[in-house]
Structure formats: C-alpha cells, structure tokens
C-alpha positions as CSV (number, residue, x, y, z in Angstrom):
1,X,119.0,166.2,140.3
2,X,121.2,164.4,137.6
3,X,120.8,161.5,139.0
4,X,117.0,161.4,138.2
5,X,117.2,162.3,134.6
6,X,115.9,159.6,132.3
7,X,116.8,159.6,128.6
8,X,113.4,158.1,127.5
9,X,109.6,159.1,128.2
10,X,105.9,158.2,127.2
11,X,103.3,160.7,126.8
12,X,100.5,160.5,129.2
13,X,96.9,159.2,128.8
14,X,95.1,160.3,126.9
15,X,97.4,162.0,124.2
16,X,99.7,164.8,124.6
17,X,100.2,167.8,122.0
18,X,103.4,168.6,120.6
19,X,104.4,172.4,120.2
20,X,106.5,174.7,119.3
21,X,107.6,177.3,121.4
22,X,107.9,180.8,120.6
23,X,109.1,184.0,122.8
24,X,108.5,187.6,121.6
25,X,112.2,189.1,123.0
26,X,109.9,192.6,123.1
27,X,106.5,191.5,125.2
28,X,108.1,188.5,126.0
29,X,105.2,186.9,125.5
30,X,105.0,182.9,124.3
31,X,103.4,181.8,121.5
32,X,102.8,178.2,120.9
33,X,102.1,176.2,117.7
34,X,101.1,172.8,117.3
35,X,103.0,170.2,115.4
36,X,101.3,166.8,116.2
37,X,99.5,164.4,118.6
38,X,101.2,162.1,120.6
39,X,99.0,159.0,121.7
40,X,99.1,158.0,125.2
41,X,102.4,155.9,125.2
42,X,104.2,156.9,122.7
43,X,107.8,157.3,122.8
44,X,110.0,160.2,123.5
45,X,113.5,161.5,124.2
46,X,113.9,164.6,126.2
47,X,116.3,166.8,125.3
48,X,119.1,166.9,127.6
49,X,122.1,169.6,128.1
50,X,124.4,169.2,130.9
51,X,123.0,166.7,133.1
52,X,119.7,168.4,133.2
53,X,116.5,168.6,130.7
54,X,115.9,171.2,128.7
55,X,112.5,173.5,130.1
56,X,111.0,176.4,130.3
57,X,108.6,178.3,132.4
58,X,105.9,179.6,130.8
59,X,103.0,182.2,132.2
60,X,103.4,184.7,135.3
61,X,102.9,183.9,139.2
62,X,101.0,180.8,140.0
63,X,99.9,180.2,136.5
64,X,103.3,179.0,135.6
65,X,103.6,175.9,134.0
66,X,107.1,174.2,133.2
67,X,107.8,173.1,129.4
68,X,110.1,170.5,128.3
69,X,111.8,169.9,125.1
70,X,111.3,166.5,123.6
71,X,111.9,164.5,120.4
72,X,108.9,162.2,119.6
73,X,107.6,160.9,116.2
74,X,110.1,162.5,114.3
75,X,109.9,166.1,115.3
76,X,111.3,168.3,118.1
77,X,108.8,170.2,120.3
78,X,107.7,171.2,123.8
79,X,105.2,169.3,125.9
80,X,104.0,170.0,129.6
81,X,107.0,168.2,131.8
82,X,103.7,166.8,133.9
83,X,102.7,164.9,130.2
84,X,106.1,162.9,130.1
85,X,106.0,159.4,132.5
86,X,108.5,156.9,132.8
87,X,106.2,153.8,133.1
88,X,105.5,152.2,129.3
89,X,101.5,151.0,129.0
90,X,101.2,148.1,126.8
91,X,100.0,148.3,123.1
92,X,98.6,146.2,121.0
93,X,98.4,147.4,117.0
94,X,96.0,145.9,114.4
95,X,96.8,146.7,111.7
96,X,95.3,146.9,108.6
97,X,96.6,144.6,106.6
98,X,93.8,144.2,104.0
99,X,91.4,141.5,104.0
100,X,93.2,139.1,106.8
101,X,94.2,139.6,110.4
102,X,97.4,140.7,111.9
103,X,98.2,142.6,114.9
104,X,101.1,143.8,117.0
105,X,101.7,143.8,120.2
106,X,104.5,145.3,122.7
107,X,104.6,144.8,126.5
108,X,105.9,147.1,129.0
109,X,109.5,145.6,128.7
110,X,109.5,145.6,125.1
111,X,109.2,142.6,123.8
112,X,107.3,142.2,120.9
113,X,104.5,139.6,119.4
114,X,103.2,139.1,116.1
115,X,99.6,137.3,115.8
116,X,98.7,136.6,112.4
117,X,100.5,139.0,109.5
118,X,97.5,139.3,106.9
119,X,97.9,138.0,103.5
120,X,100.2,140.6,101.3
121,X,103.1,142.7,102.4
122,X,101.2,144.8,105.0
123,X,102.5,144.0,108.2
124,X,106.3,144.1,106.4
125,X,105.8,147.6,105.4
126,X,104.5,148.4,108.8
127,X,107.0,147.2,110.5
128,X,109.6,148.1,108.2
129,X,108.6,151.7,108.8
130,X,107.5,151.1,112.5
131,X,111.8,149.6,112.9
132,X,113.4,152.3,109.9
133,X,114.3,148.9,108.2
134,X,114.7,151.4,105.0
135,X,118.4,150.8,106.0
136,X,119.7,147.3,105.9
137,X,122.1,148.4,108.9
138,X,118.7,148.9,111.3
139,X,117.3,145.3,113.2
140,X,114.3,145.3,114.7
141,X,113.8,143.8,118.0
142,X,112.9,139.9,118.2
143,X,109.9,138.7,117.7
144,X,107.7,135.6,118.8
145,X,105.3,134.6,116.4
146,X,101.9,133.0,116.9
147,X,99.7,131.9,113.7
148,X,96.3,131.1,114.4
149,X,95.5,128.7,111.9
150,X,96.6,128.1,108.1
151,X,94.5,130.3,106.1
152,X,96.3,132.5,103.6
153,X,95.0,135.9,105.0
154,X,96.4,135.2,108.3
155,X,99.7,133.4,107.4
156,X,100.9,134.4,103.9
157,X,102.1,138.0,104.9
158,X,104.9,136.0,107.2
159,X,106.6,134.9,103.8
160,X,108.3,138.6,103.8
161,X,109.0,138.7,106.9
162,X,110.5,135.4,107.2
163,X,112.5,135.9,104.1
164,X,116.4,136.4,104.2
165,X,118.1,139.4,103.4
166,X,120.9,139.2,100.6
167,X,123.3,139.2,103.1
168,X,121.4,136.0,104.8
169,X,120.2,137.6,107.8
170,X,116.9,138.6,108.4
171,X,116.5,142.0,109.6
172,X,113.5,140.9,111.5
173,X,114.5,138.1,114.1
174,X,111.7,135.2,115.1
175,X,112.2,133.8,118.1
176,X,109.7,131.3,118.1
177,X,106.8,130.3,115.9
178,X,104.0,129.0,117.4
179,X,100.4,127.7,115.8
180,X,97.3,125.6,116.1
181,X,98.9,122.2,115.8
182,X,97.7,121.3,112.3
183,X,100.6,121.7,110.0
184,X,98.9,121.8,106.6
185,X,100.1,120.0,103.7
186,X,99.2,119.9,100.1
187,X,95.6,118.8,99.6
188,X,94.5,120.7,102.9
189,X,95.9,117.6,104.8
190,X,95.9,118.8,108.7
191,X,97.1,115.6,110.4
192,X,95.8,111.7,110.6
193,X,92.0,111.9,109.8
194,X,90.2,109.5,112.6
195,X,86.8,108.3,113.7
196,X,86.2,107.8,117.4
197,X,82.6,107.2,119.2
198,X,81.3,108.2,115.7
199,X,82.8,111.4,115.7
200,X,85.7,112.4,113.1
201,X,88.9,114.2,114.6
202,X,92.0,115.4,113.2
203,X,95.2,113.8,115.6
204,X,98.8,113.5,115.5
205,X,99.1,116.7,116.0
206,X,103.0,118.7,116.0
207,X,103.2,119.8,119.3
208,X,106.7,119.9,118.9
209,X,109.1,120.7,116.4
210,X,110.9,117.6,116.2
211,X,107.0,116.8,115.3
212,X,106.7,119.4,113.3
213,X,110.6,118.5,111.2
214,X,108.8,115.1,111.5
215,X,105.8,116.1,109.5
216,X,107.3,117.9,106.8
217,X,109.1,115.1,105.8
218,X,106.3,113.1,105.2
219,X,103.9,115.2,103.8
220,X,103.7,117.4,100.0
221,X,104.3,120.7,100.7
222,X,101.7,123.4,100.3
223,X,102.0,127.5,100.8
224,X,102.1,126.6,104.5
225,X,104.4,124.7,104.9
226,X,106.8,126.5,102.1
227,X,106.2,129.4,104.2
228,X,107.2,127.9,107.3
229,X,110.4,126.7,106.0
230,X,111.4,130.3,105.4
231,X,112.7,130.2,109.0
232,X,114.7,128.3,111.9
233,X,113.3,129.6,114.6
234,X,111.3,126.3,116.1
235,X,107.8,125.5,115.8
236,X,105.0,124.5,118.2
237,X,101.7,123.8,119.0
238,X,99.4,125.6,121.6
239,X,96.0,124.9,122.8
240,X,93.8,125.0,126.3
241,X,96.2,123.8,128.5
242,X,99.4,125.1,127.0
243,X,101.4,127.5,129.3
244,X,101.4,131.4,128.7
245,X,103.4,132.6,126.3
246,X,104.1,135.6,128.1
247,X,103.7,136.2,132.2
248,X,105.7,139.1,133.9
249,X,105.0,142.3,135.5
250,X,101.0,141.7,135.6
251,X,100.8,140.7,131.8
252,X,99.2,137.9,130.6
253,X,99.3,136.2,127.3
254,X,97.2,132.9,128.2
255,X,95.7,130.2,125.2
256,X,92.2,129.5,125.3
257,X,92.5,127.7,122.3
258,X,91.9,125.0,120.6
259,X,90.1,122.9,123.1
260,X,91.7,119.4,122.2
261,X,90.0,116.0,123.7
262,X,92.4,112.6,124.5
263,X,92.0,110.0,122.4
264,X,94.0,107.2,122.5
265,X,96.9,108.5,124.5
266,X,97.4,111.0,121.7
267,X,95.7,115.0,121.1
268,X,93.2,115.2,119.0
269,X,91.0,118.1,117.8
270,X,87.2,117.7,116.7
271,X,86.2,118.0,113.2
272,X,84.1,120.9,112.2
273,X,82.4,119.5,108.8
274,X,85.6,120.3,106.1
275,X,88.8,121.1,106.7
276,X,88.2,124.5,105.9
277,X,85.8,124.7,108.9
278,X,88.3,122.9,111.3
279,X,91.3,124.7,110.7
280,X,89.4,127.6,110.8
281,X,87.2,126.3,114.0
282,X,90.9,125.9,115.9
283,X,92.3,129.2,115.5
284,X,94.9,129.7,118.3
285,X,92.7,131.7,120.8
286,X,95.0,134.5,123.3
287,X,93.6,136.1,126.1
288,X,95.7,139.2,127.2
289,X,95.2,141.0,130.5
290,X,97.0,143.3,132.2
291,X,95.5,145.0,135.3
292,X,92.0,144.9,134.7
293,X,91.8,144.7,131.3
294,X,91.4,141.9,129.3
295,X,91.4,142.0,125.5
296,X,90.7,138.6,123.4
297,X,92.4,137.5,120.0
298,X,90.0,134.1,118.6
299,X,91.2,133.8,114.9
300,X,88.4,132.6,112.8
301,X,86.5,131.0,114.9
302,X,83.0,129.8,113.6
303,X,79.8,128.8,115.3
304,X,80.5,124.9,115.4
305,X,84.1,125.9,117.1
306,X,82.5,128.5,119.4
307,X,79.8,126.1,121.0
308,X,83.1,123.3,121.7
309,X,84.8,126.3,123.5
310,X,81.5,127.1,125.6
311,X,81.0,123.7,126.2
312,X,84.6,123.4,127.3
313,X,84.7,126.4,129.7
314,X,81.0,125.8,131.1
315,X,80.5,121.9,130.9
316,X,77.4,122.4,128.9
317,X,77.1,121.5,125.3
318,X,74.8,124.6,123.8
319,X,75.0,122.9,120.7
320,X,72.7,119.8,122.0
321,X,70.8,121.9,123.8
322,X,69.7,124.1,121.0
323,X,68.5,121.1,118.7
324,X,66.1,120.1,121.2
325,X,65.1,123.2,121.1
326,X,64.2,123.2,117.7
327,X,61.5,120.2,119.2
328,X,58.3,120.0,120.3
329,X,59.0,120.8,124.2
330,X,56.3,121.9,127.0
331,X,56.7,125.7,127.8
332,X,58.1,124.2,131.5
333,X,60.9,122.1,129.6
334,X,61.9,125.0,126.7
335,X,62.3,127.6,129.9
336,X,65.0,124.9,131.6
337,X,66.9,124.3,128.2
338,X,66.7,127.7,128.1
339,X,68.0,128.5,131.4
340,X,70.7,126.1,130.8
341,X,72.1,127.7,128.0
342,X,72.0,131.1,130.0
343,X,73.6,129.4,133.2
344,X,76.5,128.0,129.7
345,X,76.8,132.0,128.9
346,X,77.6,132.9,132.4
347,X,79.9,130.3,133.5
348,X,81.8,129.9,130.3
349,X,81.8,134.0,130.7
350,X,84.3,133.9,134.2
351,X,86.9,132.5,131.2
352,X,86.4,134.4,128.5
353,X,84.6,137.3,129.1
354,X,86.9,140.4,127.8
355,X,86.6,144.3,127.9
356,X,88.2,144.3,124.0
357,X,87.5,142.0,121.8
358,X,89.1,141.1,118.0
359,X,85.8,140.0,116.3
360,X,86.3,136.5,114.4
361,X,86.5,135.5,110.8
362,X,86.5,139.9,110.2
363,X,82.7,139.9,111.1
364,X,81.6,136.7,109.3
365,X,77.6,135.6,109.6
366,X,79.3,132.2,111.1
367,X,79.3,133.6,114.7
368,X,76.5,132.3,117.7
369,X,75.4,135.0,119.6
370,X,75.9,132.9,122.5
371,X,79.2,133.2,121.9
372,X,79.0,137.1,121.9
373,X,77.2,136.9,124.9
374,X,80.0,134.9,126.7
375,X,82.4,137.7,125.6
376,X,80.2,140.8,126.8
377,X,82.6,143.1,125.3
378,X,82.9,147.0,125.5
379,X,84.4,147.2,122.4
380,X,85.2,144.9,119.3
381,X,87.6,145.6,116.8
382,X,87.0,143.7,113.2
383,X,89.7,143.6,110.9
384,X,88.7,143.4,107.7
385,X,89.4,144.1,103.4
386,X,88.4,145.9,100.4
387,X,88.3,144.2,97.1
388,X,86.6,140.6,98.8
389,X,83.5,138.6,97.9
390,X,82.3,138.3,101.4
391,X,80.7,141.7,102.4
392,X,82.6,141.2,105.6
393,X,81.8,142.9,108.0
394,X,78.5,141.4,107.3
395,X,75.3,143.4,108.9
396,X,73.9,141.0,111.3
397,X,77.1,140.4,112.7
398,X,77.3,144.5,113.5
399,X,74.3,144.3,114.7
400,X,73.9,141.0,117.0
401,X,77.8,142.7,118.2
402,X,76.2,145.6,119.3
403,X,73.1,144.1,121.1
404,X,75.3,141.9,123.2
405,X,78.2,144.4,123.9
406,X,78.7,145.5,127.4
407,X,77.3,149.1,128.2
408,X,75.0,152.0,126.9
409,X,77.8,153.1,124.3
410,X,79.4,150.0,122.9
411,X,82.2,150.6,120.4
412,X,82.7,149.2,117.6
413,X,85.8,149.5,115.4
414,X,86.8,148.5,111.7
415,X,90.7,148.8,109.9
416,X,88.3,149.0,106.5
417,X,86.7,151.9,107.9
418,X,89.4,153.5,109.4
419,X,91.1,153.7,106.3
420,X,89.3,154.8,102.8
421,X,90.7,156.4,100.0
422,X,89.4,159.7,98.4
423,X,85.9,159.5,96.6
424,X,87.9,160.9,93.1
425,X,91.1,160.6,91.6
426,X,92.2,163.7,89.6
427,X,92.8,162.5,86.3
428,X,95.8,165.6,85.9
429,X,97.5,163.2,88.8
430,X,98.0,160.5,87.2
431,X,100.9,159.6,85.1
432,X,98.8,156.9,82.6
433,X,102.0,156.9,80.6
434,X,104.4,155.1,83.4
435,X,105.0,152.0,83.5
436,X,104.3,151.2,87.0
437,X,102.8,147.7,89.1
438,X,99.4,148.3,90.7
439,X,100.1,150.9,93.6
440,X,98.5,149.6,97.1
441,X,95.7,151.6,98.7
442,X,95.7,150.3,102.0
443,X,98.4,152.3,104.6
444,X,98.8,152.0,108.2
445,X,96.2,154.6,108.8
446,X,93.5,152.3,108.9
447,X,95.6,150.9,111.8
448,X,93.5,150.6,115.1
449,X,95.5,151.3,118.4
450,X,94.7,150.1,121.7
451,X,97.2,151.3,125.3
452,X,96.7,150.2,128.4
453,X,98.3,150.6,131.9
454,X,94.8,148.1,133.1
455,X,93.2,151.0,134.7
456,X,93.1,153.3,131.4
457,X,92.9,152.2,127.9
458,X,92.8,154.6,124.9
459,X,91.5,153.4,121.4
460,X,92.6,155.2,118.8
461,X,92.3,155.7,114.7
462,X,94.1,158.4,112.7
463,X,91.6,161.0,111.2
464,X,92.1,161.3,107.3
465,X,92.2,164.8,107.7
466,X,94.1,166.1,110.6
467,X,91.7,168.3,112.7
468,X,92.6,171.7,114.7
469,X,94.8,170.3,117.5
470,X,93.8,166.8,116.6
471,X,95.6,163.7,114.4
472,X,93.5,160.6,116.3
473,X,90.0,160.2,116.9
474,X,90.6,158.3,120.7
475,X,87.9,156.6,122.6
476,X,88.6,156.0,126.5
477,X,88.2,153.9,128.8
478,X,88.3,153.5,132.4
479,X,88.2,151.2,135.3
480,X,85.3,152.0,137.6
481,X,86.0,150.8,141.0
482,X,83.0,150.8,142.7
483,X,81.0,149.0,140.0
484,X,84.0,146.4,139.2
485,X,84.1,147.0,135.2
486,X,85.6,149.2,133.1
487,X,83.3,152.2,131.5
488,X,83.3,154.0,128.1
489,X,84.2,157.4,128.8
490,X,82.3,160.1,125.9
491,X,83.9,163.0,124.9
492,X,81.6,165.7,123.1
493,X,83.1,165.8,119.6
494,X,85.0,168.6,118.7
C-alpha cells in the first residue's frame, strides 16, 4: 500500500468539513467538532506515519466510516478519507480589490495567471497572504501577466507587485506581461492616430517587445508606462488571432480580443470616440474552458466595442442595423433587421457564449444587451468598489443581466457585496489618539471563488459571520448531459 500514498490532496466538490476527533476511552464513543470548511479544491496534506496515512474507523458494523487526518488551511483535523482526491480542479479568484478588476487564476498543474490587479495594494496583500510572503525567505510561484487595457483600476495595483525587494529580487516572479497593444504614454497617447475610409484608428501597435522597448523610447512616460518599467519580464500584445496563452490537459486560455482590422500592411484597432473609450473598447478579452465550462474575462468593454466584437464573430454589423432601425421602416422590413440582429446574437454566440461571465466595466450602463444576449450566461460575477462616483453596479445593468442570463435561477455575484463592513463602529474601539494612516476596509472576504473540474463548478463567497457547520455561502453547478448545458443546482438555505 506505500506505494499509493500521496503527500498532497484536494477536498471534494462541493466542500468538505474539517473536524476534530474525539474518543471517550470509557463508552468509547466519538465525538466530533467542527473547525472549518474546506471549498471544493482546496489543498491538503495528509498526515502520514510510517509509510501509511493516519485514520480511523469510526461507528459499529456496516455504518463504519474511515477518517483521515489532514492538514488544510492552517489547522489539523479529520475529514472522510472518501472527501480527499488526488486530481486539482482549476480555480479562478476575483478578488476584491476595490473599485477595479483583478482576478487569479491556477490550472490543474499549477501555474498561475494574473488578469488585471485593481488599482491599490489589494491583489499584493492577497497574494502575499495567499504565498506567506510575510517572510522575505518565501517566493511565490511564477506568474504570467495579462493587463487588459491601461486604466488605473486595472493596472496600477501591478506597481507592488512589480516592485523589487531590498535585496533586488522580487518575491513574486513575472514571467511574461502581456496587454492590449496600446502602450499608453503621457497625454493618453495609445499609438499613431490615423484616418482610413473616413474612419479614425489607433495603429503601430507593440506587438512585440522590441516594439514595445521601441516605443518607450519615443514616447513621455505616463503611470503606464512607469509601471511597466518596474519589470524585465517582456511585453506583448494579444488580440483575435493571437495563440492561447495557455493549452494543456483540456484547459484553454484563448483571446477574443481586441478585434484588430489590416490597414496598410500594419494592425490597427478602431477608434471608439476618445481615447478613454478605445482603450477601454480593446480590453484584452480571455475565454477559459475546461471541460464544459467556459467562463469569459472582457475588461471594460463598452457598447461601441461590443457591437465590433459581434460584428466580428457573426459578420453582421448590429450597430448599422440598429440606426436604421431608428427609421421609418415598413413592419415587413423592421421584422428582417430585426431578425438579422437575432440571427448576429446566435452566431456571434457559438464564440462567445460562456456559462460564467466577468461583467464589464464593474456593471457600467455602457453595455448592449445584445451583447448580454451573445453571452447567455448562468452566472455573472461584477467586480466592483466602495467610495466611487459611478453607482457601479448600476440598476439597469442588474437588471438587463438577469433578463438575458441563461436559466430559471440566474446568479448574480458582486466582490462589493460580498464584502461590507459592520453598520457601527464602537467608539470605545477606537484609539482616536494614535497616529495611524487610513486603515483599508476592503479584505479578501469579498473575494468570489469559482472551481471547476468542467463537469462541476462551485461558486463560493465567505459568510461574514460563520454559520453552524458553514464558512461559504457555495452555489453549484452542474453539467447536464442530456440537455447539453450546465444547470444551477438550489440548495434550500440552511
């Protein structure tokens, strides 16, 4: 039997609870106490003493059940030996990181993704407590980087992360940096401004990094670029057409996005109205599957941006076909633009329709709901601030989410609402006399967690007050065979 014993486990879908184990030497009877629950995935070591694990058998004739002893999350316990597995689901992490986007992701084989990193610290002080970086001796693993497009509150939280330690070696490792193309300088320059077929684009593009090294030599600095310069690790561009930046064991990490047209010989991406818009229009769009599921990342993509993607993915421009319905039309000619722009949703849908899906611009009113209805979602996770003057998530965004969400029980999830502070601060707790900075609210509990094997997915949010058994609020879901999609499955609350 030795030479089966493995020295690491995952808990099993849906979550596991970790005890402790007591015996009564007189009735000899077991009494168990909980300590915590372990989400579907997470990591464990079982305890091992001479070549074999530790267990116990608890209960009388066929009710037995074997125990074993494990160390997960910081704590030692005993979990049912049938809720350990040896096969790691994937997990993807958004975190909440405030008012911006940033989110985590670890395949089966461990390697680890950042998209976006939010605006402040956040996603530092996640990871530094996800890795134990507490302790300049501790590394965590290597990371590939992908940044969606230059607005602060998706890029600005890299600046820590990036930064050097005092010994000159980062304790967090980038691999690689990827982005949307448009290196932004001072002055919210994105590239060479252009006019072709009376349309403007934004071209010469840094699909490289000898582009990109190219670039910042001819161009003033901004916060991007400053930011970028914080690390080696080389820099390039990804749009439709790029390869995946991740494809092994059934995993998938495929770019949607930007959709970028040829003019001239050279890339060049349409220009959205402002450069706000346009950066914002090309966000680096990921589509990750594994198995069955397929969960979609877009950035801030904006209503303008969404149509070019539709149009790319279906051959129909929405966009044109929506003015003229704004026209007088006969009834017989509004029902064929109109059918048009239903056959857009359902062809651009074979591309990127998704089971999860990251809302854009953290539930911003600049969203089509043809767009929504390409995505068809069963759940939609917004990621999203306190403390910012755009009431995001804004209502008709929760609302127009909802209507075109896939199934009778759509889910949707917010890291603002996951994570609120208490209603009143005792005054008797506050030391008004120290001289202390401004103490940050926001934790990783308003972190939303999503595992996945692609036949079962779990969604989970830590409760602010631990419940009786409980620390997560999970949400399943399911592939249904026979109906070809996956399916919400309701628990009764407890």
């Amino acid at each position: 039997m030795a030479d089966t014993i493995k020295k690491v486990g995952y808990a099993t879908y849906p979550s596991v609870k970790l005890q402790a184990m007591e015996t009564d030497p007189k009735t000899g009877k077991t009494k168990f106490t909980f300590i915590k629950e372990l989400l579907f995935g997470d990591f464990m070591s079982p305890k091992i003493e001479n070549g074999e694990y530790v267990t116990a058998l608890v209960g009388s004739g066929k009710k037995k059940v074997e125990y074993i002893k494990v160390h997960c999350r910081n704590a030692d316990g005993w979990i049912k030996r049938s809720e350990m597995q040896f096969d790691r689901p994937l997990e993807v992490n958004f975190i909440d990181v405030g008012q911006g986007d940033g989110c985590h992701i670890v395949t089966p084989d461990d390697k680890h993704f950042l998209i976006d990193a939010g605006k402040s610290d956040n996603m530092y002080r996640f990871l530094k407590w996800r890795f134990n970086l507490r302790s300049a001796k501790n590394v965590a693993p290597p990371f590939t980087v992908v940044i969606s497009h230059s607005d602060t509150d998706h890029y600005l939280g890299f600046s820590t992360i990036f930064a050097k330690s005092k010994e000159k070696e980062p304790q967090i490792k980038i691999k690689k940096v990827y982005h949307n193309g448009m290196i932004e300088g001072a002055g919210a320059s994105l590239g060479t401004d252009i006019k072709y077929n009376g349309k403007k684009y934004v071209t010469d593009l840094c699909d490289t990094d000898a582009d990109y090294q190219e670039r910042i030599k001819n161009v003033k600095a901004g916060t991007y670029i400053n930011m970028l310069k914080k690390v080696d690790a080389p820099k390039e561009a990804l749009r439709k057409g790029s390869d995946p930046i991740y494809d092994k064991n059934g995993v998938k990490m495929e770019i949607m996005g930007p959709v970028a047209e040829e003019i001239d010989g050279k890339a060049a991406l349409p220009d959205f109205g402002d450069s706000g818009k346009t950066k914002n229009g090309h966000s680096v769009v990921v589509k990750l599957t594994i198995g069955h599921l397929r969960l979609l990342a877009g950035g801030d993509l904006n209503t303008e941006s969404e149509y070019h993607l539709i149009k790319a993915y279906s051959g129909i421009d929405i966009a044109a076909l929506k003015k003229e319905l704004e026209g007088k039309l006969s009834d017989e000619d509004r029902k064929k633009k109109e059918a048009e722009i239903e056959a857009a949703v359902l062809a651009a849908r074979e591309s990127l329709g998704v089971d999860i899906a990251k809302s854009c611009h953290h539930g911003s009113a600049d969203f089509s709901s043809e767009f929504l209805q390409v995505l068809n979602p069963i759940a939609t996770i917004i990621s999203s601030g306190d403390e910012e003057p755009h009431c995001h998530p804004r209502p008709d965004t929760l609302g127009t989410i909802g209507k075109y969400s896939r199934g009778k029980r759509s889910l949707i999830f917010s890291t603002e609402l996951a994570r609120s502070g208490k209603e009143f601060l005792e005054l008797k707790d506050l030391d008004i006399s120290a001289q202390k900075k401004k103490e940050r609210v926001v934790t990783v509990y308003g972190m939303i967690n999503v595992r996945t094997d692609g036949e079962k997915v779990i969604i989970a949010q830590k409760l602010e007050s631990a419940a009786k058994g409980r620390n997560w609020d999970i949400h399943k879901m399911e592939w249904n065979e026979k109906i070809g999609q996956f399916e919400y499955i309701s628990d009764k609350e407890s």
